[in-house]
C-alpha positions as CSV (number, residue, x, y, z in Angstrom):
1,X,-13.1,-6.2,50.6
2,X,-15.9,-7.8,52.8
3,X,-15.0,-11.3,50.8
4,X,-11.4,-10.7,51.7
5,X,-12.1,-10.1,55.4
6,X,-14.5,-12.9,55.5
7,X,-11.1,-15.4,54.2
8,X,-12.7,-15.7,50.6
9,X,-10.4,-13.9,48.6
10,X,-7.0,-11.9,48.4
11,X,-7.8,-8.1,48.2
12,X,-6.0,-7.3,45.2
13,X,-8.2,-5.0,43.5
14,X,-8.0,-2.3,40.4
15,X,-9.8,0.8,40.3
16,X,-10.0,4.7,39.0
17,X,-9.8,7.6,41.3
18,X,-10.0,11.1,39.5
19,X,-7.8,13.6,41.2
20,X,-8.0,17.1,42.5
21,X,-6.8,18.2,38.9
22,X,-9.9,16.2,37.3
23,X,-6.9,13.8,35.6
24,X,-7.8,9.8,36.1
25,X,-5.7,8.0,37.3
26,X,-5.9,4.1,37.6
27,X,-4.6,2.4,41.0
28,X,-3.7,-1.1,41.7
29,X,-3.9,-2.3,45.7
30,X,-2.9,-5.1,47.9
31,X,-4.0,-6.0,51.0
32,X,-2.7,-8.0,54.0
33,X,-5.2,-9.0,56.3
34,X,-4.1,-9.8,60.4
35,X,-6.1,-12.2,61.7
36,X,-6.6,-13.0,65.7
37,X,-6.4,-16.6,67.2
38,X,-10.3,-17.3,66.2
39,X,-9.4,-16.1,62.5
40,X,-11.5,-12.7,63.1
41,X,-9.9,-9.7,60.6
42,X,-8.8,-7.1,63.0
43,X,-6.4,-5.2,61.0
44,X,-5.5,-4.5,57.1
45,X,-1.9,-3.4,56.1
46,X,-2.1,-2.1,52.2
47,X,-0.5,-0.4,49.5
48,X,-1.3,1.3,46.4
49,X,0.5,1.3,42.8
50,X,-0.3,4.1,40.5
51,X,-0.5,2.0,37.1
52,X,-2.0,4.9,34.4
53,X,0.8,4.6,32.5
54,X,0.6,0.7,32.0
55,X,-3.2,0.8,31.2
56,X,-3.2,3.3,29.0
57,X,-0.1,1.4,26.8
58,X,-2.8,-2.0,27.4
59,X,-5.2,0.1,25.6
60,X,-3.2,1.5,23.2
61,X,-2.0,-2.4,22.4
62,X,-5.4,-3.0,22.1
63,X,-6.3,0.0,20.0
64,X,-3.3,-1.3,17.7
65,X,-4.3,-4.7,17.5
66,X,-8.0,-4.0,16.8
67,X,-6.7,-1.6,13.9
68,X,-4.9,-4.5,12.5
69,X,-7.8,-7.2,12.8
70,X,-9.7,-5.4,11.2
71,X,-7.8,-3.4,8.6
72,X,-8.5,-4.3,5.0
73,X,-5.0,-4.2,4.4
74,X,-3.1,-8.1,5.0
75,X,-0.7,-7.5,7.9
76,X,1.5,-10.0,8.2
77,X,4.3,-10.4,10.7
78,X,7.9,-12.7,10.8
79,X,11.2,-13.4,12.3
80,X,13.9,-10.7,11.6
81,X,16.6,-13.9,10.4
82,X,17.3,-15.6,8.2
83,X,17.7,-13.8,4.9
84,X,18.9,-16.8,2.9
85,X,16.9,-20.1,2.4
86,X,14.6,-21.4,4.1
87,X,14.0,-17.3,5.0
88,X,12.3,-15.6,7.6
89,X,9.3,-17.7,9.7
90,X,5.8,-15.8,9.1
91,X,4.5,-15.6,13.0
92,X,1.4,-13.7,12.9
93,X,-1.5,-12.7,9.8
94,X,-4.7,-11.6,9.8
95,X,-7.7,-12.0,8.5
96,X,-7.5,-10.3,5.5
97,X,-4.6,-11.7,4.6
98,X,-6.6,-15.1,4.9
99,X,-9.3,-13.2,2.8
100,X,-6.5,-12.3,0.3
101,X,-4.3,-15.4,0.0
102,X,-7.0,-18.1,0.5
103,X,-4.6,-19.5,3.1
104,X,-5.4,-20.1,6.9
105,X,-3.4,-18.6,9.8
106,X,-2.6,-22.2,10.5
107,X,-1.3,-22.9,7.1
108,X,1.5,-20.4,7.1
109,X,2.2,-19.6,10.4
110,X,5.9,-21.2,11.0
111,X,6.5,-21.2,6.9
112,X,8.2,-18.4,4.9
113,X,6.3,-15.8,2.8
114,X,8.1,-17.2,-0.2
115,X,5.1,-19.8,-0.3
116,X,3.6,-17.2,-2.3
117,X,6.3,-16.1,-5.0
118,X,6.0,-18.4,-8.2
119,X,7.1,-18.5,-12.0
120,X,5.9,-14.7,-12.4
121,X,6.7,-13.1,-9.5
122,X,9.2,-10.0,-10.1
123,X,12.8,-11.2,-9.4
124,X,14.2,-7.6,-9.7
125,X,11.7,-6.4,-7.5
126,X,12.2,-9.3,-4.6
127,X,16.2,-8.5,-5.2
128,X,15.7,-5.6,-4.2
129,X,13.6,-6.0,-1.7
130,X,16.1,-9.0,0.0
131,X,18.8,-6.3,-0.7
132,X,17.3,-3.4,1.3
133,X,16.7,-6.5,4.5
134,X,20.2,-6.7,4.9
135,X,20.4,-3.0,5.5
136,X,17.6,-3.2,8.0
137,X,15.7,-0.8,5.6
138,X,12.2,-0.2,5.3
139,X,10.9,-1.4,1.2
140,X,8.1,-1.1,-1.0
141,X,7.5,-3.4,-4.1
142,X,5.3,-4.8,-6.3
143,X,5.0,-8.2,-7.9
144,X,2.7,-11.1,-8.6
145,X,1.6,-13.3,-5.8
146,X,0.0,-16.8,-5.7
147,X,-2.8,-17.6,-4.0
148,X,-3.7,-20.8,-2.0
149,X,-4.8,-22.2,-5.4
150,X,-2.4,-21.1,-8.0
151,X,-4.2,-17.9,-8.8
152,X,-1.8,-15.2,-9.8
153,X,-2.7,-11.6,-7.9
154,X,-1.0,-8.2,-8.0
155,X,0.2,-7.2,-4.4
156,X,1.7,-3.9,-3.8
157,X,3.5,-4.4,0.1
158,X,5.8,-2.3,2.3
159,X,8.1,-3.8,4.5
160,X,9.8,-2.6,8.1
161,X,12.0,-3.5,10.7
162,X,10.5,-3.6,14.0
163,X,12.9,-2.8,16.7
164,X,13.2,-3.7,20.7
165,X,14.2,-1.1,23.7
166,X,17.9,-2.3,22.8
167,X,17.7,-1.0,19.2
168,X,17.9,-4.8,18.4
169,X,15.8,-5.5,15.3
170,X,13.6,-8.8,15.9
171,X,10.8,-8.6,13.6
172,X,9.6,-7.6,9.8
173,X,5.8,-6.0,9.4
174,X,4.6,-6.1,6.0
175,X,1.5,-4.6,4.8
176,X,0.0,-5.9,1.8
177,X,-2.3,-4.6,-0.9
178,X,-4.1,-6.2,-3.9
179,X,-4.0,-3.8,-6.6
180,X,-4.5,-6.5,-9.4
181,X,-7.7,-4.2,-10.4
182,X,-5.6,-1.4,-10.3
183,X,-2.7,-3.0,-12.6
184,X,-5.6,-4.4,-15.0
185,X,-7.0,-1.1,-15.7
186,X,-3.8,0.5,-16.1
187,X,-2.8,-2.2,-18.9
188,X,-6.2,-1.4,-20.1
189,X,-5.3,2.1,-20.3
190,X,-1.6,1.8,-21.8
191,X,-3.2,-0.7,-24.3
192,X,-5.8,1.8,-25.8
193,X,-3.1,4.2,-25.8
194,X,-1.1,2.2,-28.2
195,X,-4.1,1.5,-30.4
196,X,-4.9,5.7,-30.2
197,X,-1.2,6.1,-31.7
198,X,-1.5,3.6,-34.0
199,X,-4.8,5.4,-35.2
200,X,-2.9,8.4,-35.3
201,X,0.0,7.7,-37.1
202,X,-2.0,5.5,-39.7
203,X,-4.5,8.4,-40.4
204,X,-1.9,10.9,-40.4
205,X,0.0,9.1,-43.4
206,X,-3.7,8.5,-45.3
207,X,-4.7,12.0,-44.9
208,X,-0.9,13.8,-45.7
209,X,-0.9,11.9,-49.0
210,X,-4.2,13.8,-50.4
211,X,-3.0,16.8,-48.6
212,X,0.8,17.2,-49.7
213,X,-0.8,16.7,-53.5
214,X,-3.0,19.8,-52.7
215,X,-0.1,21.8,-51.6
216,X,1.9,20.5,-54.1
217,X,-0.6,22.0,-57.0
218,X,-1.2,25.2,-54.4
219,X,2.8,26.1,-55.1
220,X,1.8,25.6,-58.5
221,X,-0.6,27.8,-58.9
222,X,1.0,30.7,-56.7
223,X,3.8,30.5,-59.7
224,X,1.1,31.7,-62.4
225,X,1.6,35.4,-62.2
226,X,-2.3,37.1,-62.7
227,X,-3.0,40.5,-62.1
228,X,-5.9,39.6,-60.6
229,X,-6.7,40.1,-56.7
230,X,-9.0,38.0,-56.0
231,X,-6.9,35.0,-57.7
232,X,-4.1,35.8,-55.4
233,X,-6.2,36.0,-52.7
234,X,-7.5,32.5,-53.2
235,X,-4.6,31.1,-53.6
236,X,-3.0,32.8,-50.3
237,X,-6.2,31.4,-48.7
238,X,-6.5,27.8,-50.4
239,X,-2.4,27.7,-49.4
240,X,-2.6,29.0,-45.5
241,X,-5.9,26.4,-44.9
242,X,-3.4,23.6,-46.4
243,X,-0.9,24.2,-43.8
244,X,-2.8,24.8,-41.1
245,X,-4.4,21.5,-41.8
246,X,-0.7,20.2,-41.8
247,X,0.2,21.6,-38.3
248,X,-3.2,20.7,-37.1
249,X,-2.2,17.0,-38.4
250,X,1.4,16.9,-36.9
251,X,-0.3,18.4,-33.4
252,X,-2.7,15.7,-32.9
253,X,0.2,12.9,-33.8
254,X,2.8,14.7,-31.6
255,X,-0.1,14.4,-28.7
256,X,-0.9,10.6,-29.3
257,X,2.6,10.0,-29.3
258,X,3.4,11.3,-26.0
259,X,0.3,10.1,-24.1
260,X,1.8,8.9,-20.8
261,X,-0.1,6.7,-17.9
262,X,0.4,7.3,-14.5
263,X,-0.3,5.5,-10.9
């Protein structure tokens, strides 16, 4: 204020006031200063703005756009239109999608996210992704990327329409995951899995062979009638083991069969 009276500076200053009710409030000013015919201040006309509501959305902007500087996650940002070729312009990415793609902000800022589709990237996937953009509908897929140089990576992303007050929609936000360690172990896991059932079904047929020649000579010897106890007791016992063994075979190949991986 003194700087303003002294013909230094406009008095257009910002500051907090707290209020009866202990709430803050934030307060814009402006100040007109009367001057007399030797340029002496002798009078200040002002008025005050209660802003609150515009600093606190300034904040939360800058709340948002720390969260997505610094997210792990690749945010990137582009045009709503056009759907067809060339596509939408990319306008905005951050740094992890620079960590991610090996490309700079200033490399694909103006160009199309298709720069990194390639011969492996999931056509079904991005048809149904291009599909669920003309419906101004939010999408999820996965495919195979390429990075800056050539290197194929799995990238799990969801995409959504961004809309203004008017309920136009002007932008696309897509947020990007590598999961390539994810889809590696999962192949891993599906691969074992095939070599368990081959095991299974292999050792199944090796050990059945032996075993349907034991029951096989077990039904034999149940048709010998001796009026001994003990015999027929064996032979009840020597046949029960020999199908439990069976069932105990056919349970472990009906489990290796039906081993299922999930996400």
């Amino acid at each position: 204020m003194q700087q303003a009276l002294a013909g230094k500076c406009d008095y257009t200053p910002t500051f907090r006031l707290i209020w009866k009710d202990s709430s803050v409030h934030h307060i814009e000013a402006s100040g007109l200063i009367e001057r007399d015919a030797d340029g002496n201040a002798i009078r200040m006309t002002g008025v005050n703005w209660d802003i609150t509501a515009k600093k606190e959305k300034e904040q939360h902007l800058i709340l948002l756009e720390s969260v997505i500087t610094n997210t792990n996650d690749s945010v990137l940002i582009t045009e709503a239109e056009p759907f067809d070729n060339p596509g939408t312009r990319i306008l905005y990415v951050n740094d992890a999608f620079t960590k991610m793609t090996g490309y700079s902000s200033e490399e694909v800022i103006g160009k199309t996210p298709r720069i990194l589709q390639g011969p492996k990237s999931d056509m079904v996937e991005l048809k149904r992704l291009g599909e669920a953009m003309r419906r101004w509908e939010s999408c999820e897929i996965t495919t195979i990327n390429y990075k800056k140089n050539g290197e194929e990576f799995w990238i799990n992303f969801s995409l959504t329409p961004v809309a203004n007050e008017k309920g136009w929609f002007t932008h696309w936000i897509a947020i990007e995951r590598d999961v390539t360690k994810t889809k590696k172990y999962i192949s891993a896991i599906e691969n074992q899995n095939a070599k368990l059932r081959e095991i299974a079904w292999a050792q199944s047929h090796i050990v059945r062979a032996p075993l349907a020649r034991m029951m096989g000579i077990v039904g034999l010897l149940g048709d010998f009638k001796y009026d001994s106890s003990e015999y027929n007791e064996w032979v009840k016992h020597f046949s029960d083991s020999a199908s439990e063994l069976d069932n105990i075979i056919k349970d472990i190949v009906d489990k290796a069969q039906n081993i299922l991986v999930t996400d």
